[in-house]
KOLNU-222267 format. One line per 2 residues: number of its first residue (from 1); for each residue x, y, z of N, C-alpha, C. Coordinates in steps of 0.1 Angstrom, whole numbers. Each point is the difference from the previous one (the first is absolute). Layout:
NUM = X,Y,Z,X,Y,Z,X,Y,Z ~ ...
//
This chain:
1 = 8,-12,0,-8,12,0,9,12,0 ~ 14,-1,10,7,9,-2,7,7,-15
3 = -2,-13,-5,6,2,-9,-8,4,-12 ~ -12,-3,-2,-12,5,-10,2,21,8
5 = 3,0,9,-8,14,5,14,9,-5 ~ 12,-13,0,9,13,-2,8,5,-17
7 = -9,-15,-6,1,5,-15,-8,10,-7 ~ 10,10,-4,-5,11,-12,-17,-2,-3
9 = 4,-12,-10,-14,-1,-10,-11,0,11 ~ 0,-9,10,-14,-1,11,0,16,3
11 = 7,9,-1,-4,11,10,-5,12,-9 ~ 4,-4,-14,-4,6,-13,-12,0,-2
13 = -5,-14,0,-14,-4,1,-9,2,6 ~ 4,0,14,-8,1,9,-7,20,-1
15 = 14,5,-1,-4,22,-4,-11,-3,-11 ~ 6,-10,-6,-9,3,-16,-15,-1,3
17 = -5,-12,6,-12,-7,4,-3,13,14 ~ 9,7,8,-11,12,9,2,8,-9
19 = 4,7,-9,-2,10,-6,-10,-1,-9 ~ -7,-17,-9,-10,1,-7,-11,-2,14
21 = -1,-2,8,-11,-3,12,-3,16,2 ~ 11,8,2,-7,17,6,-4,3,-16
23 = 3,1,-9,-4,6,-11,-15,-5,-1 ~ -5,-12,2,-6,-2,0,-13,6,12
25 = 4,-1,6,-7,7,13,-3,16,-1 ~ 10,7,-5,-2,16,-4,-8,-4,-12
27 = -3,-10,-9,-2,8,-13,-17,-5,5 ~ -6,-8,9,-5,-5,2,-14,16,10
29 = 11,5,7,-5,7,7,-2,12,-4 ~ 8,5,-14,-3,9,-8,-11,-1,-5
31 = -1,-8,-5,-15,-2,-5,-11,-4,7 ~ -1,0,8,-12,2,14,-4,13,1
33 = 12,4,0,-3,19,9,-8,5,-16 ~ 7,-5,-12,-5,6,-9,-17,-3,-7
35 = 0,-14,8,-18,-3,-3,-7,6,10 ~ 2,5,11,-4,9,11,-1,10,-6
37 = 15,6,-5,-6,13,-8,-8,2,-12 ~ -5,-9,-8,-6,1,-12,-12,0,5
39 = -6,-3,15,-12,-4,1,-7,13,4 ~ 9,18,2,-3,8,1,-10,7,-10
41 = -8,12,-1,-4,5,-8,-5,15,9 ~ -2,8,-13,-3,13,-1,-11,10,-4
43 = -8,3,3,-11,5,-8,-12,5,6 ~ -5,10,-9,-11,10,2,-13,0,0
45 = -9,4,7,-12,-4,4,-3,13,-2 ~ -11,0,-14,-2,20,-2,-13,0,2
47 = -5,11,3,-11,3,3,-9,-5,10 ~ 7,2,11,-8,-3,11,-2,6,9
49 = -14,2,7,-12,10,-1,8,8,13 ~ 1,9,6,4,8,7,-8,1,17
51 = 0,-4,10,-21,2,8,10,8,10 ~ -10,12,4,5,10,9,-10,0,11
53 = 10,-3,8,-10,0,13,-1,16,10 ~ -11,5,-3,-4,16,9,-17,-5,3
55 = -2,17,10,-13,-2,3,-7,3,-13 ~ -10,-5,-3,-8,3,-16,-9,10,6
57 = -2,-2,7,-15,9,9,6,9,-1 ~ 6,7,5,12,15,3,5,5,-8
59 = 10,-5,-9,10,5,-7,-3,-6,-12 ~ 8,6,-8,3,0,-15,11,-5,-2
61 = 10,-7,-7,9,-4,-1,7,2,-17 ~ 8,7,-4,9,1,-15,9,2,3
63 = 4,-3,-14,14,-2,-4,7,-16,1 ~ -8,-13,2,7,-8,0,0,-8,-16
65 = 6,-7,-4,-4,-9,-13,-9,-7,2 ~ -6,-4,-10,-13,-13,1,9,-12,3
67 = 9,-2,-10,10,-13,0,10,4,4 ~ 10,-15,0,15,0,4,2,-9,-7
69 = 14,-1,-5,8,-14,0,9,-5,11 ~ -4,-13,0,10,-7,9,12,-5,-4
71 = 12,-4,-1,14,-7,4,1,-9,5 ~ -3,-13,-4,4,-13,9,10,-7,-6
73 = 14,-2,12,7,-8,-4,3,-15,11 ~ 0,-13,-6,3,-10,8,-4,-13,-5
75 = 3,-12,5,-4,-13,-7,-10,1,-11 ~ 1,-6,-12,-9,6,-13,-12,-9,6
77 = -2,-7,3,-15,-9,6,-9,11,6 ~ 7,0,10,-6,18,6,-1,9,-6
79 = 10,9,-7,-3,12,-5,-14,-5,-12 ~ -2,-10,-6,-9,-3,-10,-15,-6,12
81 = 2,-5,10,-15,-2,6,-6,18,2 ~ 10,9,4,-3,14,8,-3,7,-10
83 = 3,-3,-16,-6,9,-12,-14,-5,-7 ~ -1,-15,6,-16,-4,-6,-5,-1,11
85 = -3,-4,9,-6,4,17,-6,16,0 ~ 11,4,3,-1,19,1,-8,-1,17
87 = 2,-9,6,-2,2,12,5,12,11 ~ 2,1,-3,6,11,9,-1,15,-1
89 = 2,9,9,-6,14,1,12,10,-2 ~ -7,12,-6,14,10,-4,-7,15,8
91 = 4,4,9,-12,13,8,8,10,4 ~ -2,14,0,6,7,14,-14,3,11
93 = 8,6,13,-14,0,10,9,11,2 ~ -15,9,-4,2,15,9,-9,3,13
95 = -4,-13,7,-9,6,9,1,8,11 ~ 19,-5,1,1,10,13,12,15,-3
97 = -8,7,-16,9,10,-3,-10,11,0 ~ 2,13,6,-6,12,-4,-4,3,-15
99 = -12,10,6,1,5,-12,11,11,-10 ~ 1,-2,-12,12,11,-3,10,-15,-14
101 = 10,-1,-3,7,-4,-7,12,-6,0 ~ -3,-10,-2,9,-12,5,9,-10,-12
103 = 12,-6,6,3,-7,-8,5,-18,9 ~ -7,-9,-5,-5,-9,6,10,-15,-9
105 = 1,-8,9,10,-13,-9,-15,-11,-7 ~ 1,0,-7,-6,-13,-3,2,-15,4
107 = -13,-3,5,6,-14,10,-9,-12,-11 ~ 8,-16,8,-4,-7,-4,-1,-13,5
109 = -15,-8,0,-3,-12,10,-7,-14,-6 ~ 7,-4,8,0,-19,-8,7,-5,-12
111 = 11,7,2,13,-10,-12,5,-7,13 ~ 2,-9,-7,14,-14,6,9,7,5
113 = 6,-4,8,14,4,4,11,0,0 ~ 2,-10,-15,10,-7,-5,-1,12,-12
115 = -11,7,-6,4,10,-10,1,13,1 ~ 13,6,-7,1,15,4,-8,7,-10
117 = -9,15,9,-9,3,-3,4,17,-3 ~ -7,4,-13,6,17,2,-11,5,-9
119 = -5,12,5,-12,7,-6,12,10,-12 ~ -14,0,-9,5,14,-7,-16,6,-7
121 = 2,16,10,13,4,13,-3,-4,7 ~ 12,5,8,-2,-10,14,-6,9,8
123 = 1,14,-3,-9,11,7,-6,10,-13 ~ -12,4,11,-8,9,-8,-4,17,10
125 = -3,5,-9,-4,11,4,-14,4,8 ~ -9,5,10,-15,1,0,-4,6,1
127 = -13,9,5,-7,11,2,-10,-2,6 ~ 3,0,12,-14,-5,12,-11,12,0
129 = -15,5,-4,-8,8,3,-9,-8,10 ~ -3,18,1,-16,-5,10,-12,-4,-14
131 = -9,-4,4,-10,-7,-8,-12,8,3 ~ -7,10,-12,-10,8,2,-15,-1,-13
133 = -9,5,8,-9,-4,-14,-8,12,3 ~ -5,4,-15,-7,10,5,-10,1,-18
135 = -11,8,4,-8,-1,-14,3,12,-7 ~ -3,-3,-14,-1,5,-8,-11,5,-14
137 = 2,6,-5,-11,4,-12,0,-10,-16 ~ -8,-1,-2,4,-9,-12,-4,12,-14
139 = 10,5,-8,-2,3,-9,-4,-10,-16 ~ -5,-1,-8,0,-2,-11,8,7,-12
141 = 3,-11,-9,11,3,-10,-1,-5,-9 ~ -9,6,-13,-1,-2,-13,2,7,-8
143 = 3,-8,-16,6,8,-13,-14,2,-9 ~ 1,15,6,-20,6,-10,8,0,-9
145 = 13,0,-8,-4,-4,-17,-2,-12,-3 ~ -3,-11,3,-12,-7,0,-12,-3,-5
147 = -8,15,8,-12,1,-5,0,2,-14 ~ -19,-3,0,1,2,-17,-5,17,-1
149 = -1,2,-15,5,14,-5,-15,9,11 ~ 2,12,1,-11,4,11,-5,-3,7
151 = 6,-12,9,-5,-3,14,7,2,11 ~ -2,3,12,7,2,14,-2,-7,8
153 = 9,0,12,-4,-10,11,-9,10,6 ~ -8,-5,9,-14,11,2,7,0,17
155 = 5,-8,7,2,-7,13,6,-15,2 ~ 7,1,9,8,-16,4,-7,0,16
157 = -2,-12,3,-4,0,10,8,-18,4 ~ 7,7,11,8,-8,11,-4,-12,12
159 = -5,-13,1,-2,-8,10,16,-9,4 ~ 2,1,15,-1,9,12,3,14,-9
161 = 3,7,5,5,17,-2,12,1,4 ~ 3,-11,15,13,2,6,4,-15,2
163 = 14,-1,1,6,-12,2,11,0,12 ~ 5,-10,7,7,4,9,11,-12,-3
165 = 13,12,-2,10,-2,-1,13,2,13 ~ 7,-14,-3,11,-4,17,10,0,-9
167 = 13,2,7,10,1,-6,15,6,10 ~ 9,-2,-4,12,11,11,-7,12,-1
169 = 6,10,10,-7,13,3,9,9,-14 ~ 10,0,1,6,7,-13,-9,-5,-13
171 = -3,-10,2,-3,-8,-15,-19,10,-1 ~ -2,-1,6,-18,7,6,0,12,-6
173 = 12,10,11,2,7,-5,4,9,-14 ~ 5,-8,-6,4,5,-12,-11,-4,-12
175 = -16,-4,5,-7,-2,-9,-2,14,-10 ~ -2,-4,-14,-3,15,-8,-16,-2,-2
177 = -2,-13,-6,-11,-7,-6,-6,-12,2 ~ -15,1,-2,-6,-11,6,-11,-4,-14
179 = 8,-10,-9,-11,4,-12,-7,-14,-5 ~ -10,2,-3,-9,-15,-7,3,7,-15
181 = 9,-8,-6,2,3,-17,-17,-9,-5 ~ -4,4,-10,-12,-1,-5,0,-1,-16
183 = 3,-17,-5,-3,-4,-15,-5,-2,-10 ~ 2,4,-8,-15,4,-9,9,-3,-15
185 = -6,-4,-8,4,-2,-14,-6,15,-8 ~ 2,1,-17,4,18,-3,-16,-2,-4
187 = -6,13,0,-15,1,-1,-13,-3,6 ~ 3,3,12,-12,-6,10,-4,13,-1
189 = -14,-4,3,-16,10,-6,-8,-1,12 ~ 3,-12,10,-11,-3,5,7,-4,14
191 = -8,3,16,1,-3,10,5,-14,9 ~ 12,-5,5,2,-12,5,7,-1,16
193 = 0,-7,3,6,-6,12,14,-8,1 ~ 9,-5,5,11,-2,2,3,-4,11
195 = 6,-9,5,9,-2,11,17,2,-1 ~ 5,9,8,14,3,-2,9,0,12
197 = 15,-4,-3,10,-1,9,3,13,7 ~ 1,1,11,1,13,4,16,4,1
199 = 4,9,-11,18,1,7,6,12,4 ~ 10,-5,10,2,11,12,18,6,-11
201 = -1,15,2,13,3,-9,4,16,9 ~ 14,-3,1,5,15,4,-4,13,-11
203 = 7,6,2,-4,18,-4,9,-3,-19 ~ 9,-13,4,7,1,-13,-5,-9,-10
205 = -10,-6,9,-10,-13,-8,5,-15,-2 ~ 11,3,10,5,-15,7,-9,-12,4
207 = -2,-10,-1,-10,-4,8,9,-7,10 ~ -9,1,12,2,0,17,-1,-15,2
209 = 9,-6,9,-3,-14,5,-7,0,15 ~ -18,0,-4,-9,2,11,-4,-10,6
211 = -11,-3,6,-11,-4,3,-12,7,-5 ~ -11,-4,-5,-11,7,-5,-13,-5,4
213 = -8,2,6,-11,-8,5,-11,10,-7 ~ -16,-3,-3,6,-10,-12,9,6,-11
215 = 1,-13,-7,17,1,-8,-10,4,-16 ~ -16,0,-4,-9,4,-8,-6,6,4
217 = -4,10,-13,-13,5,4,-12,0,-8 ~ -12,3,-5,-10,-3,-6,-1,14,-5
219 = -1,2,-16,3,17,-4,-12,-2,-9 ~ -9,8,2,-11,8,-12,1,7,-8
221 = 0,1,-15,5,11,-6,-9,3,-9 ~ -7,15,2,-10,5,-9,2,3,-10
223 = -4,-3,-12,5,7,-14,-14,6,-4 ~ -1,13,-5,-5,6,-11,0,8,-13
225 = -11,4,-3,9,7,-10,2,14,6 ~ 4,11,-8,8,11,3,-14,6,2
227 = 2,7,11,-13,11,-1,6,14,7 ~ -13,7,0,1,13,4,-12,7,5
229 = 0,10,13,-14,5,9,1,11,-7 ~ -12,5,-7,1,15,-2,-12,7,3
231 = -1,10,3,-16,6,6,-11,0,-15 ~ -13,2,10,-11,-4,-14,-9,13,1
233 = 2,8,-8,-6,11,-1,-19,-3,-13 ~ -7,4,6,-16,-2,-6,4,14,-10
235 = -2,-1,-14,-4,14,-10,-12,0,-3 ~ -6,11,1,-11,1,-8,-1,2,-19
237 = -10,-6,0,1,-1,-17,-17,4,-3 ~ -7,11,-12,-5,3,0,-10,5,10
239 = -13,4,-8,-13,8,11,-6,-10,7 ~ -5,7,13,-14,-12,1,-10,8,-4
241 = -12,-10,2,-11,6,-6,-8,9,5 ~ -9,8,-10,-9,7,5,-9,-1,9
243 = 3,9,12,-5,4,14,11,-13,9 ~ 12,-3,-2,3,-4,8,14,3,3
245 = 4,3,15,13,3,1,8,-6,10 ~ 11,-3,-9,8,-9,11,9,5,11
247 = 0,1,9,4,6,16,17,-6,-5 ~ -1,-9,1,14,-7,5,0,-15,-4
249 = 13,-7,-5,-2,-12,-4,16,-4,11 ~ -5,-13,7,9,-4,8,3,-14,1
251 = 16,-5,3,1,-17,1,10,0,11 ~ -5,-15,7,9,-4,7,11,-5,1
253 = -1,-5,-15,16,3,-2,9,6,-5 ~ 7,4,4,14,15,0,12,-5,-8
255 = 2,-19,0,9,3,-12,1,-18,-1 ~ 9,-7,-10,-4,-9,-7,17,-6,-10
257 = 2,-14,3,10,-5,-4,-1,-4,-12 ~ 9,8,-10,0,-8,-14,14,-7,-3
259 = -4,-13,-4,13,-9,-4,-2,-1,-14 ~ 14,0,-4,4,-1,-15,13,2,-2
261 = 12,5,-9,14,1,-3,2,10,5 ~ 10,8,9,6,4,5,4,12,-9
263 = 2,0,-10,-3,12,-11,-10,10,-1 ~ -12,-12,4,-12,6,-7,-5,7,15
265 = -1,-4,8,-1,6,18,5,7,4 ~ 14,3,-4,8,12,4,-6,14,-9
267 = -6,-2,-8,-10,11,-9,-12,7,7 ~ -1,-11,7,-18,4,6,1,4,13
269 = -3,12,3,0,7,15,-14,2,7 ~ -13,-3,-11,-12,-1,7,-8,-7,-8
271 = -12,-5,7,-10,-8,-10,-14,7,-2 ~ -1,8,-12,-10,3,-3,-14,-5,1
273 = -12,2,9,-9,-4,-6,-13,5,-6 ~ -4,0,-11,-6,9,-8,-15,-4,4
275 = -7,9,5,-17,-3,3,-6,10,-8 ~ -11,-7,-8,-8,7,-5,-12,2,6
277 = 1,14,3,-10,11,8,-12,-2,-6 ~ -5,-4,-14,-12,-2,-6,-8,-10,6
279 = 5,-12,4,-8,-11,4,-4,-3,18 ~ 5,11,4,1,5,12,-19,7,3
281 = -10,-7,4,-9,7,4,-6,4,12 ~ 3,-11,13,-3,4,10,11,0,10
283 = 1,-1,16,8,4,8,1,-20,1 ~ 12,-3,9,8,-12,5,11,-11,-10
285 = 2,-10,2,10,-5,-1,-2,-8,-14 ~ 10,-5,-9,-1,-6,-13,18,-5,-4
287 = -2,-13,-1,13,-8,-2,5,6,-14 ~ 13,2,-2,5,3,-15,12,-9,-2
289 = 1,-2,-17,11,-14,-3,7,12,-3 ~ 17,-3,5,11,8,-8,1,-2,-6
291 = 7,9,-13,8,-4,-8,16,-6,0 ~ 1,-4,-5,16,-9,-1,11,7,-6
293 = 8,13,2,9,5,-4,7,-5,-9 ~ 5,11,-12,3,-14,-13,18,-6,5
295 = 0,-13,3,14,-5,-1,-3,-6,15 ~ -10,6,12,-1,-6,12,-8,-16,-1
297 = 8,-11,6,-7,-11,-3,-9,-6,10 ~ -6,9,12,-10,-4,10,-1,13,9
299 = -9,-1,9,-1,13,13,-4,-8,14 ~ 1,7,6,1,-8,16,-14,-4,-1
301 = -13,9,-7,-13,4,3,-1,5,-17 ~ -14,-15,-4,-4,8,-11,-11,7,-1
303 = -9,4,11,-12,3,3,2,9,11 ~ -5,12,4,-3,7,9,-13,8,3
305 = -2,6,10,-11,7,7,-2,14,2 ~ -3,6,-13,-6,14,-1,-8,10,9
307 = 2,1,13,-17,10,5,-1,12,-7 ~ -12,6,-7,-7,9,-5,-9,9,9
309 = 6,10,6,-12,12,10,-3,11,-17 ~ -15,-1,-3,-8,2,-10,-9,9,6
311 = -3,9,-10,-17,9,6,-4,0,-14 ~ -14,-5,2,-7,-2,-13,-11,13,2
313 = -3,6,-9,-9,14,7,-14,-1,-12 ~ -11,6,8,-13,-4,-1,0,-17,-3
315 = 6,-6,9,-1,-20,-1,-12,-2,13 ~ -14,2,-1,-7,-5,12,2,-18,5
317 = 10,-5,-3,6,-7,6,13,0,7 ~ 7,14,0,15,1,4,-7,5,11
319 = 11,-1,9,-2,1,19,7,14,3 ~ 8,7,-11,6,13,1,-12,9,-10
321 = -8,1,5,-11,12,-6,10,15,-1 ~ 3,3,-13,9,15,8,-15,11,0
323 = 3,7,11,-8,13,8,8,12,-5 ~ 12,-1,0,4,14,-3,-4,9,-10
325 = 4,13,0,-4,11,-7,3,-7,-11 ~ 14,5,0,10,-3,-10,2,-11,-10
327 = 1,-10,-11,-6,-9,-1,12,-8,-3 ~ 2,-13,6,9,-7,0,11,-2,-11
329 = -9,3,-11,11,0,-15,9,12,1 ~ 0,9,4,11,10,5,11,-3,9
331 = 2,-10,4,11,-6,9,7,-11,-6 ~ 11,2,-5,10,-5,-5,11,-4,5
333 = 6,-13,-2,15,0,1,10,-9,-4 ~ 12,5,3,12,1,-6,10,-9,9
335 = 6,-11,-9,7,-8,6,15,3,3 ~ 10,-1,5,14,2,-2,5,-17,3
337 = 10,-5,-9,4,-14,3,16,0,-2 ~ 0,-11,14,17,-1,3,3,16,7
339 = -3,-2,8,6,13,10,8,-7,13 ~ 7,9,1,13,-7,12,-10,5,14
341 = 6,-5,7,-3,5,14,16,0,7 ~ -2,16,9,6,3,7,1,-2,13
343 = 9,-2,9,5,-3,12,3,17,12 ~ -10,3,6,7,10,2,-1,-5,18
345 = 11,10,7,4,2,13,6,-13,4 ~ 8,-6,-7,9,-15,0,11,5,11
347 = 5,-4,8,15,3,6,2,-3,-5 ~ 17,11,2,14,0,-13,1,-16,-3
349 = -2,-6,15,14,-15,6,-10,-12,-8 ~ -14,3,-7,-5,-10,0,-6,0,-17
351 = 1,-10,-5,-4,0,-15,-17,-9,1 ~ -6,1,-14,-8,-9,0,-4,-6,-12
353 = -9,-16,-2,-4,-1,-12,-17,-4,0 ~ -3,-1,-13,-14,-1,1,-3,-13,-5
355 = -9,-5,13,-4,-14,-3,-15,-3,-7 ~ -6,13,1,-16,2,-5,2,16,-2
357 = -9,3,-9,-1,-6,-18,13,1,-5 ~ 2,-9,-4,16,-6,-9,5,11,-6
359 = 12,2,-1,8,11,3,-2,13,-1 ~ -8,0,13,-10,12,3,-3,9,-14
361 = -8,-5,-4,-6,3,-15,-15,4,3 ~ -9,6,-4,-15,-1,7,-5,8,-13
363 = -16,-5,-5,-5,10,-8,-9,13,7 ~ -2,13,-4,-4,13,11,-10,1,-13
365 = -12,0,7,-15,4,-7,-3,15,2 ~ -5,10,-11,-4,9,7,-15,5,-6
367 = -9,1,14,-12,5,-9,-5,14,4 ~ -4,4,-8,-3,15,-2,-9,5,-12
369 = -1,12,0,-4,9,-16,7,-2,-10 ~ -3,2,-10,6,-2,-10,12,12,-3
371 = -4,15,8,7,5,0,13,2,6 ~ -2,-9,12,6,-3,11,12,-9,0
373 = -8,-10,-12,11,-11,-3,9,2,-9 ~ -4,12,-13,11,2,-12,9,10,9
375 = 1,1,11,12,10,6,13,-7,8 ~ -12,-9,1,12,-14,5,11,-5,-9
377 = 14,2,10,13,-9,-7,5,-8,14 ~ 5,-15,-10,10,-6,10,8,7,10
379 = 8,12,-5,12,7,6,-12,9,11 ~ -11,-1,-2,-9,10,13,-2,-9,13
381 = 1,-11,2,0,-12,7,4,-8,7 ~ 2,-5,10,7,-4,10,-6,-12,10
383 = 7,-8,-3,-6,-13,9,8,-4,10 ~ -1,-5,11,12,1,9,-8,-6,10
385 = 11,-9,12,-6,-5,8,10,9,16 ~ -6,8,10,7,-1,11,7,-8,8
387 = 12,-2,2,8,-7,2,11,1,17 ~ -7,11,4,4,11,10,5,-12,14
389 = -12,-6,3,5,-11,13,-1,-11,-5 ~ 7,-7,-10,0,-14,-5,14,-2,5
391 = 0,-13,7,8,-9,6,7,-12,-11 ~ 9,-2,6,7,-11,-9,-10,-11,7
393 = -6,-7,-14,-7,-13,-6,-9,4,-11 ~ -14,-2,3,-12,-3,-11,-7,11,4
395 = -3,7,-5,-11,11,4,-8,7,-10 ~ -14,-1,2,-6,1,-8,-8,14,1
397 = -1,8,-11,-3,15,0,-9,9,-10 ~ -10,6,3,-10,5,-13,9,7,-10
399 = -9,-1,-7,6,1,-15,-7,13,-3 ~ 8,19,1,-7,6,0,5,9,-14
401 = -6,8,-6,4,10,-12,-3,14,3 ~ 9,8,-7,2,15,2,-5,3,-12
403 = -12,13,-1,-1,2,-15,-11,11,2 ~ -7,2,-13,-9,9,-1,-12,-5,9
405 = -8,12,5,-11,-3,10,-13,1,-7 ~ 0,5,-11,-12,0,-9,-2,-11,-5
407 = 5,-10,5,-4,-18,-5,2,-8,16 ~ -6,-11,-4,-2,-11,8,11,-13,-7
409 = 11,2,14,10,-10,-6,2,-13,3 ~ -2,-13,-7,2,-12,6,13,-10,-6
411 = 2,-9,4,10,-10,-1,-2,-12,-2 ~ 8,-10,-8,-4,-12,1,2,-9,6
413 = 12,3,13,2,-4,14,-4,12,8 ~ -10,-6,10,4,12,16,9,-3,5
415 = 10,-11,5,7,-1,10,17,-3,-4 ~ 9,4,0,14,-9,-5,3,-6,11
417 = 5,-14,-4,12,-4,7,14,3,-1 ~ 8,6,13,12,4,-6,9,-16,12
419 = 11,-5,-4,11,-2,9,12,9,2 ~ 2,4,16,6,13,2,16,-12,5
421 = 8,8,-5,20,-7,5,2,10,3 ~ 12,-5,7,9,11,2,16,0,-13
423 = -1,8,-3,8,6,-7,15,-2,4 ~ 7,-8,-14,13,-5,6,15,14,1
//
């Protein structure tokens, strides 16, 4: 044995046989560490949902992202159960932060422990408000070129009127607009209804990230055609008949809507209506058809109500027997039409307009002699309402005339309505 151990070759052999035994053992263990390391992996989990934990009741909460991406690195078995699972939560909690602006880490709960975990970002910015609600007006918002050719919206009418909107206090605050936009295809002629989104927009027409209760509203929208009020003046047209004379012819209505093209309406400042004094024989009331202005395509009112105060003389049926000397056919008179009325003893501070007879317009009758009446002119004349203690609102006042005294003067309103302002 001594002698195997102390020959060369045995001891050659033997290095040779440990040197192939560790090579083997390193190369062996090399490649362990290296199937360990292959079994690693890397990768991204995008879009996942963000939940912020605050009081909802109280506060408002911006400035965070809706989403995040996640970073998972560690055993690929894992990192691939944690991307199809998605078990797990990605949050910040601001519940125990003031109000005011904050910058907060983004956390995260229920990965394994074996994988390393990294938000991006891993922090975010916030903006804690107080939480306020408060109402509002709801305007309507539509494109009248739309309509078809001479028609208008007449009225929109709003269900609720008001909505109540919650939101951060800045965000509240900075409302400009509160509008129900209103759809309509080009040429609408005729009256509809709608239901519409109600949307909240700053002063720059931004739209606001609110709350809206309700978030619709229910819009009415009138359409007609174009029209226009203009006062209705009675003319006389020819005589009446022998032994009969007409006092005064009067109606109760003072004035009257004509619709038609916007052309032809802007022309017309009054509506004539022409009575023939011939067919006129005794005293009271008698319906008359208008006429239709040429180009007007309807009137508010095609029929109206005439009163006739009449003296028929030697009529042993009329209830006005005249007694006088003098004989009634000597008493004549003279109409003046479209006269203004004046405002007098107004304070400086206060203005007014006239709500009756439509823009204080009135016809002034005058009866008298015949001599009495060819001396009459407009410019001798004066119609005017005292205005001396009228108060700011509605006030209603006789309707009095300045003029010659050798006639008896009447009107075709006694009373005006004025509304009294104050003057800006």
């Amino acid at each position: 044995m001594d002698k195997m151990m102390n020959n060369p070759w045995f001891l050659r052999i033997t290095a040779l046989i440990l040197a192939i035994a560790l090579f083997i053992s390193v190369r062996s263990e090399l490649e362990s560490d290296n199937k360990n390391a292959s079994g690693n992996d890397v990768d991204v989990i995008r879009d996942i949902p963000l939940e912020v934990y605050y009081d909802h009741e109280n506060l408002v909460v911006t400035g965070p992202p809706k989403t995040v991406n996640v970073n998972v690195e560690g055993p690929k078995n894992l990192v691939l159960s944690a991307k199809l699972m998605k078990d797990f939560k990605v949050f910040v909690d601001l519940r125990e932060l003031t109000i005011g602006t904050h910058r907060v880490p983004v956390s995260t709960e229920n990965f394994i422990e074996k994988l390393n975990v990294r938000t991006d970002p891993q922090y975010v910015d916030v903006v804690i408000e107080e939480r306020i609600s408060r109402e509002f007006n709801v305007e309507t918002d539509m494109n009248e070129g739309l309509l078809a050719e001479n028609y208008v919206v007449k009225s929109y009418e709003v269900k609720p009127q008001k909505v109540t909107i919650t939101g951060a206090k800045s965000v509240i605050n900075s409302i400009g607009y509160v509008k129900a936009t209103v759809a309509g295809d080009q040429g609408m002629n005729k009256s509809f209804e709608q239901d519409t989104t109600v949307k909240v927009l700053d002063l720059d027409l931004n739209k606001l990230d609110v709350i809206v209760e309700p978030s619709s509203v229910h819009v009415s929208v009138k359409i007609e055609e174009y029209s226009k009020v203009v006062p209705l003046a009675l003319v006389k047209q020819g005589n009446p008949k022998e032994g009969v004379t007409i006092n005064e012819l009067t109606t109760k209505t003072d004035s009257i809507r004509l619709y038609g093209p916007k052309a032809v309406l802007d022309k017309i400042d009054q509506l004539n209506v022409d009575v023939d004094l011939s067919k006129i024989e005794k005293s009271g009331s008698f319906d008359m058809k208008l006429a239709l202005p040429e180009g007007v395509t309807k009137l508010s009112k095609e029929v109206i109500e005439i009163t006739g105060d009449v003296t028929v003389v030697n009529d042993p049926d009329s209830e006005e027997t005249v007694e006088q000397e003098e004989p009634v056919s000597t008493i004549s008179e003279k109409s003046f039409e479209q006269v203004p009325i004046t405002v007098r003893g107004l304070p400086e501070q206060l203005i007014s307009f006239f709500e009756k007879p439509t823009d204080g317009i009135v016809t002034v009758v005058a009866k008298g002699t015949t001599e009495a009446l060819n001396k009459l002119q407009l410019n001798n004349l004066s119609v005017y309402v005292e205005a001396t203690n009228s108060e700011v609102g509605e006030s209603t006042l006789p309707i009095q005339v300045e003029g010659s005294s050798d006639v008896e003067w009447q009107t075709s309103e006694q009373e005006a309505v004025l509304t009294v302002k104050e003057s800006l």
